[in-house]
C-alpha positions in Angstrom: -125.0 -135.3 -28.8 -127.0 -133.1 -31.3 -126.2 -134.2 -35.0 -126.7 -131.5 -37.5 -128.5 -131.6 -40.5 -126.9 -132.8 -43.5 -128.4 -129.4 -45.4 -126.9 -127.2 -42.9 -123.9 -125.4 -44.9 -123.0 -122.1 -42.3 -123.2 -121.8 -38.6 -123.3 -118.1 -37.5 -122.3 -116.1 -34.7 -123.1 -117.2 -31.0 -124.9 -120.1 -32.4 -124.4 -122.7 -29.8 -122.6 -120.1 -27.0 -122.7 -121.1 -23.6 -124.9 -124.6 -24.5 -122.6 -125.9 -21.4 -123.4 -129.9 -21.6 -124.0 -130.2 -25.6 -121.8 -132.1 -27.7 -122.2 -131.1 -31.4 -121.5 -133.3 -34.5 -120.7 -130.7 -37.7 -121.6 -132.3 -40.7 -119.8 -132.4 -44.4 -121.3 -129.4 -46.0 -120.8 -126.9 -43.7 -118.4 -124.4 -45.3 -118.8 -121.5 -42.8 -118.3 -121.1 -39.0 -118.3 -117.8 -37.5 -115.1 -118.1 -34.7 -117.3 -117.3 -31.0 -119.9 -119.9 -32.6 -119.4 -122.5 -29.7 -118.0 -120.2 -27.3 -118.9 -121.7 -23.8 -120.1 -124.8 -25.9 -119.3 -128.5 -24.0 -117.1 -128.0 -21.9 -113.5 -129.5 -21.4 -114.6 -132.9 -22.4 -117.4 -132.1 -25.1 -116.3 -130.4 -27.8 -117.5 -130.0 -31.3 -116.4 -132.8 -33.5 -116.2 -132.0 -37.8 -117.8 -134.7 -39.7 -114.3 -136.7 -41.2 -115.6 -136.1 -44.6 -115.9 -132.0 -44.4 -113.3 -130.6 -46.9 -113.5 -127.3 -45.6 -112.2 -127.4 -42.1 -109.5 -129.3 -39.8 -109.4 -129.1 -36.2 -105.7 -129.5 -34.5 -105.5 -130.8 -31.2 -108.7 -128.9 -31.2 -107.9 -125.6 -32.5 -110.0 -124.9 -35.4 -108.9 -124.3 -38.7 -109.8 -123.6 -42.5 -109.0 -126.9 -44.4 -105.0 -125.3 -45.5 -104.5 -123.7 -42.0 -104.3 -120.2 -43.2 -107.0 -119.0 -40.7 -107.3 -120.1 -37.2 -111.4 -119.8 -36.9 -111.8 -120.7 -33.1 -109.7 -122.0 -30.0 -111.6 -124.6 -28.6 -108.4 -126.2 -26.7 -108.8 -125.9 -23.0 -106.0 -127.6 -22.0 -102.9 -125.6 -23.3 -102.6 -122.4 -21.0 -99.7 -121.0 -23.6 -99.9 -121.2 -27.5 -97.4 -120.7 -30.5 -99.7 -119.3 -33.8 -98.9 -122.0 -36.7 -96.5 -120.2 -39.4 -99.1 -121.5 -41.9 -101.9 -119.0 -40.5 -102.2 -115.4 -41.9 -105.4 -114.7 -40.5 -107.7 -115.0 -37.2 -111.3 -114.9 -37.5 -113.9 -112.8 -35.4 -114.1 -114.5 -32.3 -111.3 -116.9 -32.5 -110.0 -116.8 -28.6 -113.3 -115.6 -27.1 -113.6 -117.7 -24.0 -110.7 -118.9 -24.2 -108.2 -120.2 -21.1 -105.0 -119.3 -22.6 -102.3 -117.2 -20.4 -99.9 -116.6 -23.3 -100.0 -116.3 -27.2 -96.5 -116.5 -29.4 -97.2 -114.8 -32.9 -94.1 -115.4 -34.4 -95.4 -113.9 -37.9 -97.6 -110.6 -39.4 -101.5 -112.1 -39.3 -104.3 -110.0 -40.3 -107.5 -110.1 -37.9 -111.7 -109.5 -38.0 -112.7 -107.7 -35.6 -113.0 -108.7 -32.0 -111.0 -111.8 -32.2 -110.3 -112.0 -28.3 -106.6 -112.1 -28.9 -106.5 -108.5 -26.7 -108.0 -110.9 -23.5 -104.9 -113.0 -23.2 -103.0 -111.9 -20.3 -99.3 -112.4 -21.9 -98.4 -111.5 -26.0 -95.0 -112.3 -27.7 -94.7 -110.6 -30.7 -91.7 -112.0 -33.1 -92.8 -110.1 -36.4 -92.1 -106.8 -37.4 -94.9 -104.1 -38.4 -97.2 -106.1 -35.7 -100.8 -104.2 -36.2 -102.8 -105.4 -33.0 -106.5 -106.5 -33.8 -109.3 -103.8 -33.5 -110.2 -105.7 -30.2 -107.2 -104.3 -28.8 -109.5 -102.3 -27.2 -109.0 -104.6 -24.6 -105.5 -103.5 -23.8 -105.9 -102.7 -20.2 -109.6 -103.6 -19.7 -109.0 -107.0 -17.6 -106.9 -108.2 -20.7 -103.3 -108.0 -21.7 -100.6 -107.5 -18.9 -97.8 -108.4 -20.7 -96.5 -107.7 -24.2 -92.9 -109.3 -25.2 -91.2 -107.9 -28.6 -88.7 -110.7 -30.0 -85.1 -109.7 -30.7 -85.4 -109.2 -34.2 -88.5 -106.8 -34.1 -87.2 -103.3 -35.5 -90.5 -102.0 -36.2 -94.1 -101.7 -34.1 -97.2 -100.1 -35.4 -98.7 -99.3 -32.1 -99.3 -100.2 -29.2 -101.6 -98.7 -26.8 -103.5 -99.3 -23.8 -107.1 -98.4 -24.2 -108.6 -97.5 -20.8 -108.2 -99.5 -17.2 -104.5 -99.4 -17.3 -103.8 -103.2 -17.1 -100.9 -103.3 -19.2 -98.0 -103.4 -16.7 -95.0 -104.7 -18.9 -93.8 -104.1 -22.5 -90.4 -106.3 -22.8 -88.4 -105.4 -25.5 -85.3 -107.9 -26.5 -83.5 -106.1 -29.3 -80.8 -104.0 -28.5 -82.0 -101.5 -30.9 -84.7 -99.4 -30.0 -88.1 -100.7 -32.7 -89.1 -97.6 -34.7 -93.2 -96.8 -34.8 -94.6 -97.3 -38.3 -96.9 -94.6 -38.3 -98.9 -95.6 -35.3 -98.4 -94.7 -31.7 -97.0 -95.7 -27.7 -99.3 -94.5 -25.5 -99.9 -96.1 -21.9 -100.2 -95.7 -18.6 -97.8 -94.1 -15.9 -97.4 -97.7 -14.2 -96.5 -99.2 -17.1 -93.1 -100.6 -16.7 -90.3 -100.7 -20.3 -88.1 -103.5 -20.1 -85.0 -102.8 -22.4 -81.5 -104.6 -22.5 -79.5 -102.8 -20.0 -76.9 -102.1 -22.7 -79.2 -100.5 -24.4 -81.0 -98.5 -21.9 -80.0 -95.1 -23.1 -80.5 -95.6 -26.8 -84.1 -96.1 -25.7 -84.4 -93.2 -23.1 -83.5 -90.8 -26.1 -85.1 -93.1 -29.4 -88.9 -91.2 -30.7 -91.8 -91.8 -28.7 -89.8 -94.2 -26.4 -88.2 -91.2 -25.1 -91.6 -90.1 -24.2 -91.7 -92.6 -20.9 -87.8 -92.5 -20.0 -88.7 -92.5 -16.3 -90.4 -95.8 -17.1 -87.5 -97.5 -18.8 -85.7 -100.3 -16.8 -82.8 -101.8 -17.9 -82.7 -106.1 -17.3 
């Protein structure tokens, strides 16, 4: 166990990454912790432990967040391979699912993101919140990351949502019946890439903006 400093009031990016077999105490005055700090850090069985007398942070079944749960700062959680974002959280810090083992990710309302937040690495996204912006990371969006994006039934609006490169995205699942309208932003993917619509709805779709754009990929279910 390595015990921190009592001085020690920030711990920066890729501090303690990949320090496999150390277990880390955080003590009371540390106010700052950048979200891929401990990425790789203890294991399954070691993780970092907050000093019970910090009043900045809590830690949640060991999901890291600032002391009112409005930002999730880092996944440390290797158990859970799905994961529904609190309501309470508005925000993900930089670095918050690097490394992490999660399949599947619910965000069930808008959050804003720093950049590189790992969020675009997690093979399957349900989206339940209109105007949905994905992180900057979603540069990730088909390189080796998302598969699988889900829109909830009561989505009527995207911003984008675009696969960035290797073509890995193979399924967007839309639930409402009425076709989501783009905000400004943009549907671009791949020719494999496989639209999941209501079957009652599957023409409203082939002939709704930008949708229309991929009718050949639209599948009724």
């Amino acid at each position: 166990t390595l015990i921190l400093p009592e001085s020690l009031t920030s711990i920066g990016d890729s501090a303690f990454a990949s320090c496999t077999n150390l277990r880390i105490k955080i003590p009371k005055n540390v106010s700052h912790i950048a979200g891929d700090a401990f990425v790789g850090t203890g294991g399954k069985y070691n993780l970092p432990v907050i000093d019970e007398n910090n009043p900045y942070f809590v830690c949640v079944e060991n999901v890291l967040f600032n002391n009112d749960k409005t930002e999730l700062i880092s996944f440390w959680n290797h158990w859970y391979s799905s994961y529904t974002l609190p309501n309470s959280v508005s925000k993900i810090a930089k670095g918050a699912f690097m490394g992490t083992t999660l399949s599947s990710l619910t965000i069930n309302k808008t959050v804003s993101f720093d950049y590189w937040t790992g969020v675009g690495l997690i093979r399957s996204l349900t989206i339940n919140c209109n105007n949905f912006v994905f992180p900057d990371d979603s540069g990730y969006l088909g390189r080796n990351g998302t598969e699988n994006i889900t829109f909830g039934e009561n989505v009527s609006s995207i911003s984008s949502v675009v696969d960035y490169g290797d073509e890995t995205i193979q399924t967007i699942t839309l639930k409402s019946t009425t076709p989501p309208i783009f905000d400004g932003g943009a549907l671009r993917i791949s020719n494999n890439c496989k639209i999941m619509v209501p079957k009652s709805a599957l023409n409203d779709y082939k002939s709704a903006p930008l949708w229309s754009n991929y009718a050949n990929q639209i599948v009724g279910y």
